[in-house]
ZAMITI-995138 format. One record per residue (C-alpha): residue in three letters; x, y, z. Coordinates in Angstrom, 3 decimals, m for minus. Layout:
ZAMITI-995138
REC_rodo_px_py_pz
REC_ALA_X_Y_Z
...
end
This chain:
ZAMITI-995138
REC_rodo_px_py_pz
REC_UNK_m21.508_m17.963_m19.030
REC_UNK_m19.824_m17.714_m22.254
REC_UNK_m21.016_m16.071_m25.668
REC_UNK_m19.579_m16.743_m28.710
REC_UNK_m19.199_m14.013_m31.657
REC_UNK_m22.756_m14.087_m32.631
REC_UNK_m24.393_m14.340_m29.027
REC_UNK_m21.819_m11.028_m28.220
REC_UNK_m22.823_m9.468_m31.076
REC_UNK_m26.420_m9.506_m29.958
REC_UNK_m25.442_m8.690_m26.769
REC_UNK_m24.164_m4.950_m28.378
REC_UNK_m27.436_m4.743_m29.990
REC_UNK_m29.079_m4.967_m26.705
REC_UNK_m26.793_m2.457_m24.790
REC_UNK_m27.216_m0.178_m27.967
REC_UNK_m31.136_m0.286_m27.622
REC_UNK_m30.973_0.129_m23.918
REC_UNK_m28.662_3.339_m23.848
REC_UNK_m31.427_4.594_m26.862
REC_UNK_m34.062_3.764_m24.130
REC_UNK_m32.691_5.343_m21.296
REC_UNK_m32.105_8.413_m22.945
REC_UNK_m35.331_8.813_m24.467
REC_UNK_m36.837_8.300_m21.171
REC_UNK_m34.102_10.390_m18.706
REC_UNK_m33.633_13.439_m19.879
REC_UNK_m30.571_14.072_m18.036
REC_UNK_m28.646_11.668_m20.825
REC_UNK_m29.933_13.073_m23.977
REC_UNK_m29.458_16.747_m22.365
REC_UNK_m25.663_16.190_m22.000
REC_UNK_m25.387_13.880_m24.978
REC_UNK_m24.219_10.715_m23.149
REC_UNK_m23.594_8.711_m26.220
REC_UNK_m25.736_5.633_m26.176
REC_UNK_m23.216_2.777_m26.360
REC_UNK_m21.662_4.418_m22.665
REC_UNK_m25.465_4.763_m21.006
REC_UNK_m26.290_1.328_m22.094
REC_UNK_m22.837_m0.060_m21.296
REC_UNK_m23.132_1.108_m17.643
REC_UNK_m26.791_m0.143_m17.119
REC_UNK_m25.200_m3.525_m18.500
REC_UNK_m22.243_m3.512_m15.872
REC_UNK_m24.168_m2.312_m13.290
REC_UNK_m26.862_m5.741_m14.354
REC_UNK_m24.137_m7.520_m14.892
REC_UNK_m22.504_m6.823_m11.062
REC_UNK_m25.918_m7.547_m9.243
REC_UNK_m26.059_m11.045_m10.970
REC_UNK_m22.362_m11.837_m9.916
REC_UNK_m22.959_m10.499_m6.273
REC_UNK_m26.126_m12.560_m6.255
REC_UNK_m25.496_m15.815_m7.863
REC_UNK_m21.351_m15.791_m9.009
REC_UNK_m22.227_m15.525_m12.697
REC_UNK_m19.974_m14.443_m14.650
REC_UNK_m20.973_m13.354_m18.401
REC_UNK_m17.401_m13.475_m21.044
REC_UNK_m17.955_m11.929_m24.026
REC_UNK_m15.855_m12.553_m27.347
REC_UNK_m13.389_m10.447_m28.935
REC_UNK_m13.574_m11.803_m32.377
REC_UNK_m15.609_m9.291_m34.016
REC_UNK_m14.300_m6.147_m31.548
REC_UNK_m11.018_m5.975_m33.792
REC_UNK_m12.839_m5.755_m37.013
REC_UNK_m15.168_m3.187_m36.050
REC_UNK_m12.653_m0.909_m34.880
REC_UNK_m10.764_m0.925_m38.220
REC_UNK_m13.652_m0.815_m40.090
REC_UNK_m14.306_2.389_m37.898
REC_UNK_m11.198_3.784_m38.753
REC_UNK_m11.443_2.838_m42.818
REC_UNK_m14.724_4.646_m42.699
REC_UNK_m12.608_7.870_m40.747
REC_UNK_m10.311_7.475_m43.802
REC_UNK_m12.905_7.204_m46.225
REC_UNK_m14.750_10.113_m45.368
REC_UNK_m11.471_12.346_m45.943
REC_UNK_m11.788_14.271_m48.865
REC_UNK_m8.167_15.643_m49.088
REC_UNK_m9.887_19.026_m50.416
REC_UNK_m11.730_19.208_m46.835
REC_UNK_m8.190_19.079_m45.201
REC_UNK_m7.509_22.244_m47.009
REC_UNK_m9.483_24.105_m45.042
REC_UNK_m9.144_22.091_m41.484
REC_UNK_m5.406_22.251_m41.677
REC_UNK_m4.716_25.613_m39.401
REC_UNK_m7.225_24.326_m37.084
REC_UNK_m5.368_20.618_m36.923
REC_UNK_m2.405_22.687_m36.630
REC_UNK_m4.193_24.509_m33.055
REC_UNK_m5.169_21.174_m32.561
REC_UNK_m2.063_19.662_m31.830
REC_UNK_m0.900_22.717_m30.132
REC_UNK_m3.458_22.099_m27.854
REC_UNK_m2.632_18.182_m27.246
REC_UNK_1.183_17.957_m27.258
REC_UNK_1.585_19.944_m23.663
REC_UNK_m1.303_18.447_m21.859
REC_UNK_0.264_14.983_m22.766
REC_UNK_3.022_16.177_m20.716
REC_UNK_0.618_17.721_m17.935
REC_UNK_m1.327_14.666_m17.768
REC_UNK_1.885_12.557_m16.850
REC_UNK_3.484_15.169_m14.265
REC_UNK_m0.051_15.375_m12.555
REC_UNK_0.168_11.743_m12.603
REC_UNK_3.551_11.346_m11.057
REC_UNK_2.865_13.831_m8.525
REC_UNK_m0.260_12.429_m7.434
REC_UNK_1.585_9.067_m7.493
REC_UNK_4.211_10.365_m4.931
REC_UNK_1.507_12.316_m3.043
REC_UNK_m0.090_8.606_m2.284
REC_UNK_3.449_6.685_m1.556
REC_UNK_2.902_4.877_m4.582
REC_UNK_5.847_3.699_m7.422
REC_UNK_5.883_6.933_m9.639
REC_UNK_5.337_4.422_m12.958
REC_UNK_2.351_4.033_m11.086
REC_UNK_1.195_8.144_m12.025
REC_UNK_2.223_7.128_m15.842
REC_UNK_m0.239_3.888_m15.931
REC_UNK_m2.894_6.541_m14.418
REC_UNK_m1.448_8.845_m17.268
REC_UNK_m0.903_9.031_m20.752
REC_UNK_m0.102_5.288_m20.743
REC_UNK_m3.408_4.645_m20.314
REC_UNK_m5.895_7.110_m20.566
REC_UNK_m4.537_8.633_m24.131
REC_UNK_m3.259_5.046_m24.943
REC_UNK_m6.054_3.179_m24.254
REC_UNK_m5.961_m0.752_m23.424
REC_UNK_m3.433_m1.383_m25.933
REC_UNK_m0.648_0.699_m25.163
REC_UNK_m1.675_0.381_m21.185
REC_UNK_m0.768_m3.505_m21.613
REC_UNK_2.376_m2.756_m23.605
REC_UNK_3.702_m0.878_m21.119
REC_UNK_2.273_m2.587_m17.493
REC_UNK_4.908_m5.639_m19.395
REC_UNK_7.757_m3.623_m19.512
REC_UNK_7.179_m2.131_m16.292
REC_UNK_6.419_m5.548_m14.849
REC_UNK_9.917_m7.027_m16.356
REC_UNK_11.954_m3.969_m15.676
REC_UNK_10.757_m2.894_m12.241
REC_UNK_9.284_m5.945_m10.771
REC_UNK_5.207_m4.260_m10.222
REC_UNK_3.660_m6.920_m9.162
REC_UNK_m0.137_m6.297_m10.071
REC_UNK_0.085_m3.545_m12.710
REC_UNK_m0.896_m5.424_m15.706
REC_UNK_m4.899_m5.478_m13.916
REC_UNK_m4.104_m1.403_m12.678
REC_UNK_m3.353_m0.691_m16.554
REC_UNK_m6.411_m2.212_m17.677
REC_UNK_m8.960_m0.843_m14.772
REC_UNK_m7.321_2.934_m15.438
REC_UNK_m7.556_2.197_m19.207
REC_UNK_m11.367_1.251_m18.616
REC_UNK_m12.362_4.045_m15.923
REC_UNK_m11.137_6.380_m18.159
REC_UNK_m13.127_4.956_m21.176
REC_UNK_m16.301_5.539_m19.662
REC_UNK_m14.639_9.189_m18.001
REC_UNK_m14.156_10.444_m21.704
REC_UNK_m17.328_9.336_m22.447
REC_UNK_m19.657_10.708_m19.520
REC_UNK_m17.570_14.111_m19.508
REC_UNK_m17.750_15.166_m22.820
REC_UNK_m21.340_15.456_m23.758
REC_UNK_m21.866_17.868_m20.615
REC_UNK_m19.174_19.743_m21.072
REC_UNK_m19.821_20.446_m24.806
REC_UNK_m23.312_21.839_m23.313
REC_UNK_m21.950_24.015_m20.999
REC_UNK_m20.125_25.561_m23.875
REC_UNK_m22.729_26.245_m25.907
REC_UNK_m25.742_27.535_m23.543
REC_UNK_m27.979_27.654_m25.611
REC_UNK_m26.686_29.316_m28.785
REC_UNK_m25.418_25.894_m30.746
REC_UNK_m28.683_25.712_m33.024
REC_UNK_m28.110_28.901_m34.545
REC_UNK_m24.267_28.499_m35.369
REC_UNK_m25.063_24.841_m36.554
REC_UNK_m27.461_26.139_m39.020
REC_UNK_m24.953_28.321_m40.758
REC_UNK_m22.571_25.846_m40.633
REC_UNK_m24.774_23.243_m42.377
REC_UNK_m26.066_25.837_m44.916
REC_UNK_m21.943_27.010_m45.977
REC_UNK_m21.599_22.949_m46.436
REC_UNK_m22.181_21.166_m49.397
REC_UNK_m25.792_19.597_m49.469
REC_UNK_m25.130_15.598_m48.378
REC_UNK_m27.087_13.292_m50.476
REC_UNK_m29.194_11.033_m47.461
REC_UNK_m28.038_7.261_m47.356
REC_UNK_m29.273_4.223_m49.930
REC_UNK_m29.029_0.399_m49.856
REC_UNK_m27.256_0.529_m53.328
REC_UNK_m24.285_3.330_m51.221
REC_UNK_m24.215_1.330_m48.180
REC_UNK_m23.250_m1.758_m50.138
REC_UNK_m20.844_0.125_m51.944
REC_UNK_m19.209_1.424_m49.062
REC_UNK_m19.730_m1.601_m46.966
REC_UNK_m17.342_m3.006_m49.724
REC_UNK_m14.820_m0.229_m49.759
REC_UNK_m14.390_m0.261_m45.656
REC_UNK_m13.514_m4.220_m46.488
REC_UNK_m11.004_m3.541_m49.696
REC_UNK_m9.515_m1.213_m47.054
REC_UNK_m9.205_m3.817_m44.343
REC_UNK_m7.380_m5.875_m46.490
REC_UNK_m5.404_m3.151_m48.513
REC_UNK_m4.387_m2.095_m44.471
REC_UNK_m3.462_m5.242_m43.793
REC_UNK_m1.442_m5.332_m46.617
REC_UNK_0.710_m2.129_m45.947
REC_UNK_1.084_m3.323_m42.181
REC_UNK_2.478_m6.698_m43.377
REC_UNK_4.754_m4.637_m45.749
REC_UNK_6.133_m1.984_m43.109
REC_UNK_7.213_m4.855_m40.556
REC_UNK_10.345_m4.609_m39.107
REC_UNK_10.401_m0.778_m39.574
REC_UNK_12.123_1.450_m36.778
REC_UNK_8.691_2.768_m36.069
REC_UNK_5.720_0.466_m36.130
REC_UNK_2.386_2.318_m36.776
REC_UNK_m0.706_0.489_m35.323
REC_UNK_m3.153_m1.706_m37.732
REC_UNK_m6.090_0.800_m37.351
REC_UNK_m4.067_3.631_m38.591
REC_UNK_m3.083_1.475_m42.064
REC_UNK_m6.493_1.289_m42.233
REC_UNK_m7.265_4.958_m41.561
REC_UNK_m4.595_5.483_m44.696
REC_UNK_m6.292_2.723_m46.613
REC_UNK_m9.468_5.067_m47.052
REC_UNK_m7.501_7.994_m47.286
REC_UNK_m6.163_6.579_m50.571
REC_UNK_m9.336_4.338_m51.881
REC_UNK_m11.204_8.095_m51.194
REC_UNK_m8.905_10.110_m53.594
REC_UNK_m6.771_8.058_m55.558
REC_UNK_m8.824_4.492_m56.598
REC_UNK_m12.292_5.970_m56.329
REC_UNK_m11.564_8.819_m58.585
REC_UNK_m9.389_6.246_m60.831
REC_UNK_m12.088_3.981_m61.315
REC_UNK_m15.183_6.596_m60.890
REC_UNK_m16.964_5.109_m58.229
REC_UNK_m18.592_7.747_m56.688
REC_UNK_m17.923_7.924_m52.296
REC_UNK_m21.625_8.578_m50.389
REC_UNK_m20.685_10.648_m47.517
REC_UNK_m23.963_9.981_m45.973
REC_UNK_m23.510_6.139_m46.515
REC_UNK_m19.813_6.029_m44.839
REC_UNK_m21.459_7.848_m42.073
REC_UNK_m23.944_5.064_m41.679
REC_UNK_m21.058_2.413_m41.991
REC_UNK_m18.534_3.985_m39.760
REC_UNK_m21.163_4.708_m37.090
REC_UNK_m23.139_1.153_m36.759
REC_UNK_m18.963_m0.011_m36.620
REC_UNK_m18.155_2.485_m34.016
REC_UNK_m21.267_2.013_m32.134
REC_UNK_m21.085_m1.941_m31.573
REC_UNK_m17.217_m1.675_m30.919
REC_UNK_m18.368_0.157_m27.831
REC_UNK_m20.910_m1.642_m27.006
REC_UNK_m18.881_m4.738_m26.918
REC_UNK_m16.254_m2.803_m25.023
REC_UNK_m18.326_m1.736_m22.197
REC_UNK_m19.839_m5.339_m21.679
REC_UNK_m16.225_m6.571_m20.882
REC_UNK_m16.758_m4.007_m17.917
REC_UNK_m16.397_m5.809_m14.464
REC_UNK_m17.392_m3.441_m11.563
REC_UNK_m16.477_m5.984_m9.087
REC_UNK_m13.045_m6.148_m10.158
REC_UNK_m12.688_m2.717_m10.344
REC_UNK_m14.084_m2.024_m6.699
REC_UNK_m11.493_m4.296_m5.939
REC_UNK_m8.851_m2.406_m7.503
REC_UNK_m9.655_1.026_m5.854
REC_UNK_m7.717_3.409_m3.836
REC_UNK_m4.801_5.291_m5.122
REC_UNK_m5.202_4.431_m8.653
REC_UNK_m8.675_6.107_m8.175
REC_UNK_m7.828_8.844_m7.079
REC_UNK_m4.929_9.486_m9.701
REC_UNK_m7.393_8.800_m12.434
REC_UNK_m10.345_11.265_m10.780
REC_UNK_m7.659_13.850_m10.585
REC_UNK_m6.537_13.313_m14.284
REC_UNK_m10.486_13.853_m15.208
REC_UNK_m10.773_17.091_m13.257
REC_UNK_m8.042_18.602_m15.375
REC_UNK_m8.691_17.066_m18.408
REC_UNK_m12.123_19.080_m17.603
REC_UNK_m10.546_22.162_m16.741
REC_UNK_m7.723_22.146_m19.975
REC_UNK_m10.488_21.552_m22.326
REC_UNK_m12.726_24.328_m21.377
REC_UNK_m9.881_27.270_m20.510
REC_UNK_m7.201_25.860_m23.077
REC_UNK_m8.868_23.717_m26.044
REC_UNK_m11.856_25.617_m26.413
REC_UNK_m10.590_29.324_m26.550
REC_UNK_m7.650_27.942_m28.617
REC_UNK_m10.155_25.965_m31.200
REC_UNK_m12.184_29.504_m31.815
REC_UNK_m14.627_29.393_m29.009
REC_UNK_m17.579_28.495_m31.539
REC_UNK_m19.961_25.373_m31.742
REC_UNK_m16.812_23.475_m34.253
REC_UNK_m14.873_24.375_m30.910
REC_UNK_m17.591_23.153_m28.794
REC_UNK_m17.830_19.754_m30.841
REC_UNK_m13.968_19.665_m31.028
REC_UNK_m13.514_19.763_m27.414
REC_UNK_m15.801_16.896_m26.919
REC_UNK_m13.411_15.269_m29.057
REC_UNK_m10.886_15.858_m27.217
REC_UNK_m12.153_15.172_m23.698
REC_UNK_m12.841_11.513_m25.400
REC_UNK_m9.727_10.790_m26.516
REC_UNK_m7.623_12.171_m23.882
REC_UNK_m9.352_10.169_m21.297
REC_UNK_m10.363_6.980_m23.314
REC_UNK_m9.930_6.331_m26.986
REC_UNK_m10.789_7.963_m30.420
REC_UNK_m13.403_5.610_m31.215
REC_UNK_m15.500_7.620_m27.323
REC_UNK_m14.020_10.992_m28.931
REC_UNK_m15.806_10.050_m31.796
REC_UNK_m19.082_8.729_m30.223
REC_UNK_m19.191_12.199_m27.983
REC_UNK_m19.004_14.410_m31.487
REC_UNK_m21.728_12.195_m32.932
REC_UNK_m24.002_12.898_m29.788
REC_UNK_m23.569_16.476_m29.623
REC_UNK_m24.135_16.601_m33.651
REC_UNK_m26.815_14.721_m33.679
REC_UNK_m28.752_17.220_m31.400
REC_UNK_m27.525_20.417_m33.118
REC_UNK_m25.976_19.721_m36.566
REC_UNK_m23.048_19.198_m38.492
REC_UNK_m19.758_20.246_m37.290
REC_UNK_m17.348_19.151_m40.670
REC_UNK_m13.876_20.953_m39.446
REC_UNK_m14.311_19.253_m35.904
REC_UNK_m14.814_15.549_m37.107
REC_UNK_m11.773_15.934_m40.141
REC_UNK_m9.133_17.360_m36.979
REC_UNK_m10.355_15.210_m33.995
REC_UNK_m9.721_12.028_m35.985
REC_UNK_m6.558_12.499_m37.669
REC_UNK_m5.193_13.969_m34.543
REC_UNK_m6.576_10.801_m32.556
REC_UNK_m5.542_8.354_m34.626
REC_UNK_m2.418_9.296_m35.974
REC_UNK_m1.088_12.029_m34.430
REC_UNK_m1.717_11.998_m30.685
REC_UNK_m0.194_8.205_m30.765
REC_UNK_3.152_9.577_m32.156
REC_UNK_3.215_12.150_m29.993
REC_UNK_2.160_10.071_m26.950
REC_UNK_5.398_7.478_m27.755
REC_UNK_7.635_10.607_m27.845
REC_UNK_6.456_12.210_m24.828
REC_UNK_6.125_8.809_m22.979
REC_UNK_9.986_7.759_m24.009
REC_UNK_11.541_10.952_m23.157
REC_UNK_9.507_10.952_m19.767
REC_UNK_10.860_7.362_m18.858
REC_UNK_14.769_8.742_m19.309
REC_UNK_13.917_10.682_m16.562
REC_UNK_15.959_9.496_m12.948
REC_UNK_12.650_9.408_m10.870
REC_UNK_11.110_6.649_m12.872
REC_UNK_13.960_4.493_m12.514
REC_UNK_14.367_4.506_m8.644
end
């Protein structure tokens, strides 16, 4: 059964009503702020398994509109910068990165080590490393290639993409409860004062949604643009982060040029139906099946990797980011990105804001460092590690 863009896009909207279903009616969800596009997503795959054990069927999804949404995602991220915000984010970004630079390195020698411990290739502990689970899908199919070409893996094109997924929904089920467990209890207090020393946000209208609606499209194509421009060059930056700059620049250069006033309430709205059906349409590509199949070694190498993700976050991250409920939303963050992508970092900051409040420092420093920063950082770490003898026995 195939869906085209529209049928896929419905199929989103379904998963996103489902996971707002479930956790209005299990607590357990909405207590450790499993975002809804990850609750829904599972009951979909878990659906969608039973009908293929049953009956063979098979339900392919399009990936026409998933592209989009993600940039418009990150335009919205861009948009909502307000260069005068980064002012006062930019020691924490700084104790952000000091935070994320050494567990990329962790994550791969735990991943090597674990690789070795189960006879495997040790490539095989980077795909269930940083290639992956910080990398996401694209990066994970970048590399399985070369490693395909250069060391003849048979097979590790499908590993790449099963670690990639597992550890989407990992950062997503992990950081909600984890976020809780650092705040017992206390978060409603320190999110008041938080929301009371921020400016008072204007709530969302039809006449700023359109206007923004238009913006995160200028921004598409203005990304587009600068991508087309910078090809060739020694380092190529991914599309999403030309768009990311995009709404950096329409926010304080062209809006403020042309006095067309930014709704922070109304990018919210924008960026977060985007984010939202990206992931919905993620998780439908989920195939339980095929994952089952793929179990074993890589399993346990990516079950390790959430362990200490768990662990770094709470002893390293969180004392590091001020031990406060910013550091509590921050390390949600973080726990989504380093196990799945910034779009589930993202969607675990939104849950645990939605229950207690705004959290302004967190969502300026999680993104940037996500979508800029933790790539560059990942290529550095990840070519420096591959000069290393042991991954070219």
């Amino acid at each position: 059964m195939t869906l085209d863009s529209t049928g896929t896009l419905a199929l989103a909207a379904a998963i996103l009503l489902a996971g707002r279903f479930l956790n209005a009616g299990i607590a357990l969800l909405a207590r450790y702020n499993i975002p809804q596009p990850i609750s829904g997503g599972l009951a979909f795959a878990l659906v969608a398994a039973g009908l293929h054990a049953w009956s063979g069927l098979m339900i392919e999804t399009s990936a026409v509109l998933r592209g989009p949404l993600l940039l418009a995602f990150f335009a919205s991220v861009g948009l909502s910068a307000d260069l005068g915000r980064l002012r006062r984010g930019g020691p924490k970004l700084m104790l952000f990165l000091a935070c994320v630079v050494p567990f990329l390195m962790a994550q791969n020698a735990l991943g090597t080590f674990m690789a070795i411990l189960l006879d495997q290739h040790p490539l095989i502990g980077l795909i269930g490393g940083s290639v992956t689970l910080v990398g996401g899908h694209g990066t994970g199919a970048a590399y399985a290639r070369i490693f395909e070409e250069t060391h003849s893996l048979a097979g590790v094109m499908g590993l790449a993409m099963a670690s990639a997924t597992i550890g989407l929904v990992l950062g997503g089920v992990v950081g909600g409860p984890v976020a809780q467990y650092l705040l017992r209890g206390r978060a409603p207090i320190e999110a008041g004062a938080v929301a009371a020393a921020d400016e008072a946000v204007e709530p969302a209208t039809t006449e700023g949604a359109i206007v923004t609606t238009c913006l995160v499209l200028f921004c598409l194509l203005l990304g587009g643009w600068m991508a087309w421009l910078t090809q060739g060059a020694p380092i190529a930056l991914p599309d999403f982060l030309w768009c990311l700059f995009a709404g950096v620049v329409v926010r304080n250069l062209i809006a403020p040029l042309i006095r067309l006033p930014v709704s922070d309430a109304s990018v919210d709205l924008v960026g977060s139906t985007a984010l939202a059906l990206f992931l919905a349409m993620t998780m439908a590509t989920i195939r339980l099946w095929e994952l089952a199949a793929l179990a074993g070694p890589l399993m346990m190498i990516v079950a390790s990797q959430a362990v200490f993700a768990v662990i770094y976050a709470v002893l390293v991250v969180y004392r590091m980011m001020g031990r406060d409920y910013e550091a509590a939303v921050a390390t949600a963050g973080f726990l989504g990105f380093s196990m799945g992508a910034t779009a589930t970092a993202i969607a675990n900051m939104q849950a645990v804001a939605g229950r207690y409040g705004p959290a302004p420092v967190a969502f300026l420093v999680v993104p940037l460092t996500g979508a800029f920063f933790i790539d560059l950082a990942n290529a550095l770490v990840l070519t420096g590690g591959l000069s290393l003898p042991i991954y070219g026995e």
